[in-house]
VOGUNU-639406 format. One record per residue: residue in three letters; y, x, z of N, C-alpha, C, O, CB in turn. Coordinates in steps of 0.02 Angstrom, whole numbers, plus 32768, in hexadecimal, padded with zeros to 4 digits. Glycine has a CB too. Example, Ala and Ser with C-alpha at 12.3 -4.5 7.8 and 13.67 -1.06 7.14 Angstrom:
2
+------+------+------+------+------+------+------+------+------+------+------+------+------+------+------+------+
: code :  n_v :  n_u :  n_w : ca_v : ca_u : ca_w :  c_v :  c_u :  c_w :  o_v :  o_u :  o_w : cb_v : cb_u : cb_w :
+------+------+------+------+------+------+------+------+------+------+------+------+------+------+------+------+
:  ALA : 7EE4 : 8294 : 8186 : 7F1F : 8267 : 8186 : 7F5B : 8294 : 8186 : 7F5A : 82C8 : 81A7 : 7F20 : 8235 : 81C4 :
:  SER : 7F90 : 8282 : 8162 : 7FCB : 82AC : 8165 : 8002 : 8285 : 818A : 8039 : 829E : 8192 : 7FE2 : 82C0 : 811E :
+------+------+------+------+------+------+------+------+------+------+------+------+------+------+------+------+
***
This chain:
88
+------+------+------+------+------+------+------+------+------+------+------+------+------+------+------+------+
: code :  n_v :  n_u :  n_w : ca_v : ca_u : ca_w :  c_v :  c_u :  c_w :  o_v :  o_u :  o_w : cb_v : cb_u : cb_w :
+------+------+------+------+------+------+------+------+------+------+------+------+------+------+------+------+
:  UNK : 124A : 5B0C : DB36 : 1246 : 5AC8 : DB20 : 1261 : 5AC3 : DAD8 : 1298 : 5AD9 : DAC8 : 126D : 5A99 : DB4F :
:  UNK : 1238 : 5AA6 : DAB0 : 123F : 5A91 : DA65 : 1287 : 5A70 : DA5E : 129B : 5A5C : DA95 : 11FF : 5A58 : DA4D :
:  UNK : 12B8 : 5A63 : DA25 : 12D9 : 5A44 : DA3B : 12BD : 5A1A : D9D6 : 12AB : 5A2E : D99F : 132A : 5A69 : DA63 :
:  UNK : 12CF : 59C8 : DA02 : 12AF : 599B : D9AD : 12E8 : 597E : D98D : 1305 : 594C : D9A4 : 1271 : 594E : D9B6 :
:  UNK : 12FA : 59A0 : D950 : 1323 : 5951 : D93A : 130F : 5916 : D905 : 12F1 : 590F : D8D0 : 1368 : 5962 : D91B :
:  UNK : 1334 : 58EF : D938 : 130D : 589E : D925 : 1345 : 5889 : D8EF : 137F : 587D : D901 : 1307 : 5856 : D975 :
:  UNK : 1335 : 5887 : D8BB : 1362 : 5853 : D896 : 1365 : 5826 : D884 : 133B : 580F : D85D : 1372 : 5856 : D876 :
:  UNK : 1399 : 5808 : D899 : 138F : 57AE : D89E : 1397 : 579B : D84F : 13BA : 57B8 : D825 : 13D8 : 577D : D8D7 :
:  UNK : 1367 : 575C : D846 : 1366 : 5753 : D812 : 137F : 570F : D80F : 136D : 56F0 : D841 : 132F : 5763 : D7FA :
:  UNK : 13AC : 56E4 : D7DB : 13D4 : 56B3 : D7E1 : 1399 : 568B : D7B0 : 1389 : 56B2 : D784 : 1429 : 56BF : D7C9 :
:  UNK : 1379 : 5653 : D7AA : 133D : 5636 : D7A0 : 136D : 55F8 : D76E : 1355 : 55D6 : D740 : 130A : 561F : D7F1 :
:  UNK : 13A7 : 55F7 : D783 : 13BD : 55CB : D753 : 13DE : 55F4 : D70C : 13E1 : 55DD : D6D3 : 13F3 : 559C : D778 :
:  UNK : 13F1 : 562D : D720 : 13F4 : 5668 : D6E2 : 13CB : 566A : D6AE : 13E2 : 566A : D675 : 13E8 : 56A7 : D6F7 :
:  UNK : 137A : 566C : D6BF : 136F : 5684 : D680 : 1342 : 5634 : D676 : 130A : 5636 : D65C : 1344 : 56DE : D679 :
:  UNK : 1360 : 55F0 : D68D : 1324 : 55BB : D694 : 1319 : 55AF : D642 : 12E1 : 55B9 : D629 : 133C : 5569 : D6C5 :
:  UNK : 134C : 559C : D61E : 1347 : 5598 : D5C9 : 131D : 55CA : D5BB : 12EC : 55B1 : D59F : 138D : 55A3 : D59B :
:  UNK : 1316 : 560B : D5C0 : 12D6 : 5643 : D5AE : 12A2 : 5629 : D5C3 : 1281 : 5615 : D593 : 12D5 : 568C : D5CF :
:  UNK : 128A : 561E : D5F5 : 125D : 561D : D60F : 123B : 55DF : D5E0 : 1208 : 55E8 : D5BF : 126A : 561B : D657 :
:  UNK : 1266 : 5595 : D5E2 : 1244 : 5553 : D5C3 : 1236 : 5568 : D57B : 1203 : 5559 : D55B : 1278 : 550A : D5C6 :
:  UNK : 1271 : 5593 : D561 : 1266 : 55A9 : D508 : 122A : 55CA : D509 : 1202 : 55AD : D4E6 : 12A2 : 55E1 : D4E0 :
:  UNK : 1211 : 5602 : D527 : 11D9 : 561F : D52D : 1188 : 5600 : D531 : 1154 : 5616 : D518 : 11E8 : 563B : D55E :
:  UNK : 1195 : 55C7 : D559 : 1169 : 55A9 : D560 : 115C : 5575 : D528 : 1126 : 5557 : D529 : 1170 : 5596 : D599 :
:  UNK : 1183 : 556A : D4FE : 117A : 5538 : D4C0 : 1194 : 54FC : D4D9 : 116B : 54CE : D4D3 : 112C : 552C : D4A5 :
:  UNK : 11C2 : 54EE : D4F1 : 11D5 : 54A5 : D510 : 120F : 54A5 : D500 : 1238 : 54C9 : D51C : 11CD : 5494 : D55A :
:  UNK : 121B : 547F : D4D4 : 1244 : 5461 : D4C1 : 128C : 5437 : D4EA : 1292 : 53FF : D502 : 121D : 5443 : D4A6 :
:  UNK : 12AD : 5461 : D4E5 : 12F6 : 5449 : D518 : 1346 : 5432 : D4F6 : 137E : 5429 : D50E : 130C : 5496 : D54A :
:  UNK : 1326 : 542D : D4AD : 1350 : 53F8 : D494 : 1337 : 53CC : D45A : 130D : 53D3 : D42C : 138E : 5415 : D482 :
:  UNK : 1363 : 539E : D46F : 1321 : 5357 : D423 : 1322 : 536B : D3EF : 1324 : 53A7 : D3E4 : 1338 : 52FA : D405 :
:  UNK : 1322 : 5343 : D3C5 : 1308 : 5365 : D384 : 135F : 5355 : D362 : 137E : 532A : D381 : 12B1 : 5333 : D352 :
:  UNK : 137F : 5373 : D32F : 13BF : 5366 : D308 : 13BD : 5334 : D302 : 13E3 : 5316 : D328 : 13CF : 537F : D2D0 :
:  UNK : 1399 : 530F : D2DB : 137F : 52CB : D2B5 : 13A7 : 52A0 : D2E9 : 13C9 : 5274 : D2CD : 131F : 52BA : D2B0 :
:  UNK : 13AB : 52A2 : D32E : 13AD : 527C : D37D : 13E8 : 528B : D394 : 140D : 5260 : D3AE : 1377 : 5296 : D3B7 :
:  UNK : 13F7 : 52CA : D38E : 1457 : 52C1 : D37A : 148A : 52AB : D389 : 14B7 : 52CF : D374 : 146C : 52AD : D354 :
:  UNK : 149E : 527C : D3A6 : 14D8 : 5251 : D392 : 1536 : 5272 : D39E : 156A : 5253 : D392 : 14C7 : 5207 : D3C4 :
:  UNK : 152D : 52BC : D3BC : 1568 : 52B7 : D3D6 : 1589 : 52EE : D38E : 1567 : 5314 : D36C : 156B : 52D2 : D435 :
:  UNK : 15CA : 52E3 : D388 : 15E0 : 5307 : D342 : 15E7 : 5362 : D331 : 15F5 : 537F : D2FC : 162A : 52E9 : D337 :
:  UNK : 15D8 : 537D : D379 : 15D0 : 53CD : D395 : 15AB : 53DD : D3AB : 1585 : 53AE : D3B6 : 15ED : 53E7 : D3BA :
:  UNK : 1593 : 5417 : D3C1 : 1560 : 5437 : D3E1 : 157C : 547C : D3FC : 15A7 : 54A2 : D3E4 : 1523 : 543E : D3B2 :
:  UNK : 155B : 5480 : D42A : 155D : 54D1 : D458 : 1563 : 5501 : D40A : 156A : 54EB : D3D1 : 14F8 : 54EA : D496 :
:  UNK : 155E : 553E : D41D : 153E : 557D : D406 : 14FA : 5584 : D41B : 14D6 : 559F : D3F2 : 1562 : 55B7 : D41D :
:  UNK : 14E3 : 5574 : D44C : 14A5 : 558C : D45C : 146B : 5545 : D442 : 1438 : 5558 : D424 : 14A8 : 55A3 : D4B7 :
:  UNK : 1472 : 5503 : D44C : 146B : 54D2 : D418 : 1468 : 54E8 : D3CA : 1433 : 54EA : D3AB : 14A3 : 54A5 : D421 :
:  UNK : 14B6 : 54FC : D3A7 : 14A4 : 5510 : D377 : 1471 : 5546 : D342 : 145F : 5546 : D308 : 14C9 : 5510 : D379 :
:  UNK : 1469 : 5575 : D385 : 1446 : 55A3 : D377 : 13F0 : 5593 : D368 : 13CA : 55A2 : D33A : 1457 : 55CD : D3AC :
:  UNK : 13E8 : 5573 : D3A0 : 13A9 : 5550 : D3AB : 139B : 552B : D375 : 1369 : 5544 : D35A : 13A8 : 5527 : D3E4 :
:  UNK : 13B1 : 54F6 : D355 : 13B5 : 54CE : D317 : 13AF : 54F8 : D2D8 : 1389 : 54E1 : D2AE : 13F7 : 54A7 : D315 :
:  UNK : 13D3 : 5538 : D2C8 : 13CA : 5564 : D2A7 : 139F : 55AC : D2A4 : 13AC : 55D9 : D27B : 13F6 : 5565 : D2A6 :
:  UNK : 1373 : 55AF : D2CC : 1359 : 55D1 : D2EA : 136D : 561B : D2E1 : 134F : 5642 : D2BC : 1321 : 55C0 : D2E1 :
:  UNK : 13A0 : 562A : D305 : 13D5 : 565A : D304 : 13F2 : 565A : D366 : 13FC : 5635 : D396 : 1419 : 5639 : D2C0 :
:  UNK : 13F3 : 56AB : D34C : 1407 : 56CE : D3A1 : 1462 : 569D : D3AD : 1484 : 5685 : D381 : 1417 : 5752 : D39B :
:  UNK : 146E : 569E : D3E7 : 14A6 : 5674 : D3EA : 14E8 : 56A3 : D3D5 : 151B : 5688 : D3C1 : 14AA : 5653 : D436 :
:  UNK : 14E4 : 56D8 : D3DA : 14F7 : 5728 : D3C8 : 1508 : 5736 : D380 : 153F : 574F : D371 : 14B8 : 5759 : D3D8 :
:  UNK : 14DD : 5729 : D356 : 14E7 : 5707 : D2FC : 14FF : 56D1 : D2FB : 1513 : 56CC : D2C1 : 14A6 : 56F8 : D2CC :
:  UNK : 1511 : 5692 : D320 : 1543 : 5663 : D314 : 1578 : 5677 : D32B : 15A7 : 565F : D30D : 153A : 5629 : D329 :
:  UNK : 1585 : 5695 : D34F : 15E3 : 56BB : D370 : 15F0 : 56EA : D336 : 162B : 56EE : D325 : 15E6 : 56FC : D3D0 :
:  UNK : 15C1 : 5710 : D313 : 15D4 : 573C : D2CA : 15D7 : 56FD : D298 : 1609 : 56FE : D275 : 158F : 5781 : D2AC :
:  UNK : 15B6 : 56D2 : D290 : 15D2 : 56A4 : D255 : 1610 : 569B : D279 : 1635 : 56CB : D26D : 15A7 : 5658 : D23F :
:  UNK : 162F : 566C : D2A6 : 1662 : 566A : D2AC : 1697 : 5682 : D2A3 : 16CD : 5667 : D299 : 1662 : 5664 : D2C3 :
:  UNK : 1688 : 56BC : D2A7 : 16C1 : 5707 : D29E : 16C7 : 56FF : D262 : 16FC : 56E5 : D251 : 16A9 : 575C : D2AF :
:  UNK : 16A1 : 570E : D237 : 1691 : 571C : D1E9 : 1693 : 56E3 : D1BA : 1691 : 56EA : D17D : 164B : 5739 : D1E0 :
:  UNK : 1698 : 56A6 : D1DB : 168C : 565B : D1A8 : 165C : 5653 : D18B : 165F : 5632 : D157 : 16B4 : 564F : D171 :
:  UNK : 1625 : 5669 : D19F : 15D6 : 5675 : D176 : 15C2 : 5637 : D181 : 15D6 : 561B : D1B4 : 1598 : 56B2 : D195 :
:  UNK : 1590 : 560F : D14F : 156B : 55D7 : D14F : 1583 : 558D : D177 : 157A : 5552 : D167 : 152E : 55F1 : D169 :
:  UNK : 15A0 : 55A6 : D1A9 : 15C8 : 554F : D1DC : 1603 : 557B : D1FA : 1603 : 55B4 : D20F : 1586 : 551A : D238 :
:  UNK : 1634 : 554B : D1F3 : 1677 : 556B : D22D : 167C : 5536 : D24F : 1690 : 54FD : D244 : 16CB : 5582 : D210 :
:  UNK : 1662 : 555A : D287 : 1682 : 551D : D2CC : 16C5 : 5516 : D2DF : 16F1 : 5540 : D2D2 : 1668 : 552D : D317 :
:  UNK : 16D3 : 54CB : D30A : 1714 : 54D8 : D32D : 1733 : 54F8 : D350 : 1707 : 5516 : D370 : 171F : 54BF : D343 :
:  UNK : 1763 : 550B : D363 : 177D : 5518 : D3B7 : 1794 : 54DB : D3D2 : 17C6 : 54B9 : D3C4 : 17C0 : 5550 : D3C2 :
:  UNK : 1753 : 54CF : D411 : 1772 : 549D : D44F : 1773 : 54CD : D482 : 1746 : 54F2 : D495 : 1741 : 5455 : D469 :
:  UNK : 17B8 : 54C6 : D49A : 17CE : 54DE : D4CB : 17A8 : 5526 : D4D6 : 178A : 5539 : D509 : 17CA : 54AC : D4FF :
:  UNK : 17AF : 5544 : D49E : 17A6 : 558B : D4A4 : 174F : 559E : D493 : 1735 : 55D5 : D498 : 17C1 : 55A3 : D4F7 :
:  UNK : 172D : 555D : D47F : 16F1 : 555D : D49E : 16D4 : 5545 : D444 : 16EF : 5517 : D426 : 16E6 : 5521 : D4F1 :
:  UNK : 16A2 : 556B : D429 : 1691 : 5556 : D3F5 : 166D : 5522 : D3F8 : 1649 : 5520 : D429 : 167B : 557C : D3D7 :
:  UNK : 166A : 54E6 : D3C7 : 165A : 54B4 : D3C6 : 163E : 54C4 : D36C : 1664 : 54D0 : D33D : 1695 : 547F : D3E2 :
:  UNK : 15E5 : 54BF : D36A : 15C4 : 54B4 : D32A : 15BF : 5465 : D314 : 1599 : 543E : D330 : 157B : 54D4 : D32F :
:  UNK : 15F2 : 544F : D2D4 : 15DA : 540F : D2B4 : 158D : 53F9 : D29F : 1577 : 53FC : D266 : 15FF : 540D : D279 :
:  UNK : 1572 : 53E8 : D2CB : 1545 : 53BA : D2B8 : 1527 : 539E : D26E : 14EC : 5395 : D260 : 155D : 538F : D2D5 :
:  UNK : 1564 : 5394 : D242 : 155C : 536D : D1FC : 1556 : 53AD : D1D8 : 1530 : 53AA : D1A8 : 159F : 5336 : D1DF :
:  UNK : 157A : 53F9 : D1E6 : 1562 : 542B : D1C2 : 152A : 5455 : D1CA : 151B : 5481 : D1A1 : 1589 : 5449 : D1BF :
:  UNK : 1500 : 5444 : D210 : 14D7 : 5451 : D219 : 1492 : 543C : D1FF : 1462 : 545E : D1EC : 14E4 : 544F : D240 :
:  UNK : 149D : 53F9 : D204 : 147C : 53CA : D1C1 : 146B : 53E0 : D18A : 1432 : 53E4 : D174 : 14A2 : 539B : D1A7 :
:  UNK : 14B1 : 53F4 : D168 : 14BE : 5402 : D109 : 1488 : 544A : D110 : 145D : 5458 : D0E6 : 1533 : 541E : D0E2 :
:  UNK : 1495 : 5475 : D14F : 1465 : 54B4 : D136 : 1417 : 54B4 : D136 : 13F2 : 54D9 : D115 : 1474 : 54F0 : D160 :
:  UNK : 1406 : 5488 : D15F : 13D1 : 546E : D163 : 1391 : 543B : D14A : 1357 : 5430 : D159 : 13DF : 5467 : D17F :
:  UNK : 13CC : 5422 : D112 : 13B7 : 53F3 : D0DF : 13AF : 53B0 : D112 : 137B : 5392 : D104 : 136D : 540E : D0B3 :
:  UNK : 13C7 : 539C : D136 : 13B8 : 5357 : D169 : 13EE : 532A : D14F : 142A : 5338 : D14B : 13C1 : 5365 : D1C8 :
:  UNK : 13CA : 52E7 : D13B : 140A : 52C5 : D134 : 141D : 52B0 : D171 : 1400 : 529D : D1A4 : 140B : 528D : D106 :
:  UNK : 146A : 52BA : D157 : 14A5 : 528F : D1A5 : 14AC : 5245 : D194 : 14CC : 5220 : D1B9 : 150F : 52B0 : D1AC :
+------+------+------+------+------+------+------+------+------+------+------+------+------+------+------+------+
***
């Protein structure tokens, strides 16, 4: 008897891949905005940059330095703007 392994796959893991892949759009546009931070993975998206190159800017102070909330980087919004040429 064969023996199979099944590996479970967690569907909420890769769900952001899957919608990015497909061209669908899973966050509004900057312009729409209103809150004064953003994720890393938000920021990345807005910049069209791996979320992986925003944890090296951070390190390095390259182009935006985010906060530390509670251990947790937080990208300003208004400098996200300035690189982008969007007025705030």
């Amino acid at each position: 008897m064969e023996t199979q392994t099944h590996q479970r796959r967690n569907p909420a893991a890769n769900a952001g891949h899957d919608v990015l892949s497909r061209g669908i759009n899973i966050y509004p546009p900057l312009e729409a905005v209103t809150r004064p931070n953003i994720t890393t993975g938000e920021a990345a998206y807005y910049l069209n940059r791996k979320p992986q190159t925003m944890r090296e800017w951070a390190m390095t102070g390259r182009v935006i330095r985010p906060l530390r909330i509670n251990g947790r980087l937080a990208w300003p919004v208004s400098e996200i703007k300035k690189v982008l040429g969007i007025a705030a």
